[in-house]
C-alpha positions, 0 to 999 in steps of 0.5 A: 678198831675192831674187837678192842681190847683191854689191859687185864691188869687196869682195864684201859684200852690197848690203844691207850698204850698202858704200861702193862703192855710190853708189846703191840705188834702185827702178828708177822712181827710179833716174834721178831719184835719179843726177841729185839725187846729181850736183846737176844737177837744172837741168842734166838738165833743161835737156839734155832740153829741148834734146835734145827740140827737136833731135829734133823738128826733125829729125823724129826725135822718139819716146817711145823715144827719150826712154827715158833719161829714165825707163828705167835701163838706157838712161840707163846705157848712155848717161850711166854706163857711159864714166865713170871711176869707173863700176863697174857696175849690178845688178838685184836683187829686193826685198821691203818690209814687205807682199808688195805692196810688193816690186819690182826695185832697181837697184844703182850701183856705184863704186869712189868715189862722190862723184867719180862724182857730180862725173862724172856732173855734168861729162859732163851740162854738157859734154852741153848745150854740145856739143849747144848748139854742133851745135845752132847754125846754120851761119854765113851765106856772105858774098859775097866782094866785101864779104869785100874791102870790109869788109877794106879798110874795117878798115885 
């Protein structure tokens, strides 16, 4: 182990698994595992496939700008740092079985992480309405003489 962590909230070591840490996980995990964990595995993917096409129709699709997918950090900054129960991510080194096998894992920490997983699960809905509801055409202007007619007509 290398550069080992600490709970924030007891101080225990990471390797002493804690119930302040949602999640330990290599980082090429790290957000497939938070989405498992919340049950929003249809949810997640179905706000990817709207934030995919919103960026293509307005042209400013990039691979970089899909890094929340994949890249813990970004996905951090952006689904996991505003949640109430949020407490913090950390890096830490560490070695499996054969020297090989070792590689960066990143910590979630929560002072309760059941109801950081239910967070985590609200904030992606509300995510796929709000862009369904910013991703809606504009009502068509209607002329103002049938505005009067279909007014008339309703009385």
């Amino acid at each position: 182990m290398f550069n080992e962590k600490n709970c924030p909230f007891c101080k225990k070591p990471a390797q002493k698994n804690c119930a302040h840490l949602a999640l330990a996980a290599e980082g090429r995990d790290f957000v497939r595992r938070c989405i498992e964990l919340s049950q929003g595995e249809l949810q997640w993917r179905l706000l990817c496939e709207q934030r995919r096409m919103t960026l293509r129709q307005t042209g400013d699709w990039s691979p970089e700008a899909e890094d929340f997918t994949w890249l813990e950090t970004a996905f951090g900054n952006e689904f996991l740092r505003g949640l109430a129960w949020f407490g913090g991510l950390d890096h830490e080194w560490r070695s499996g079985p054969k020297p090989a096998q070792g590689g960066y894992w990143v910590l979630l920490w929560s002072k309760d992480p059941r109801r950081l997983w239910w967070e985590l699960r609200d904030v992606i809905e509300r995510r796929i309405v709000n862009s369904a509801s910013t991703a809606a055409p504009p009502p068509k202007a209607q002329n103002p003489r049938n505005e009067r007619a279909d007014s008339a007509a309703a009385w």
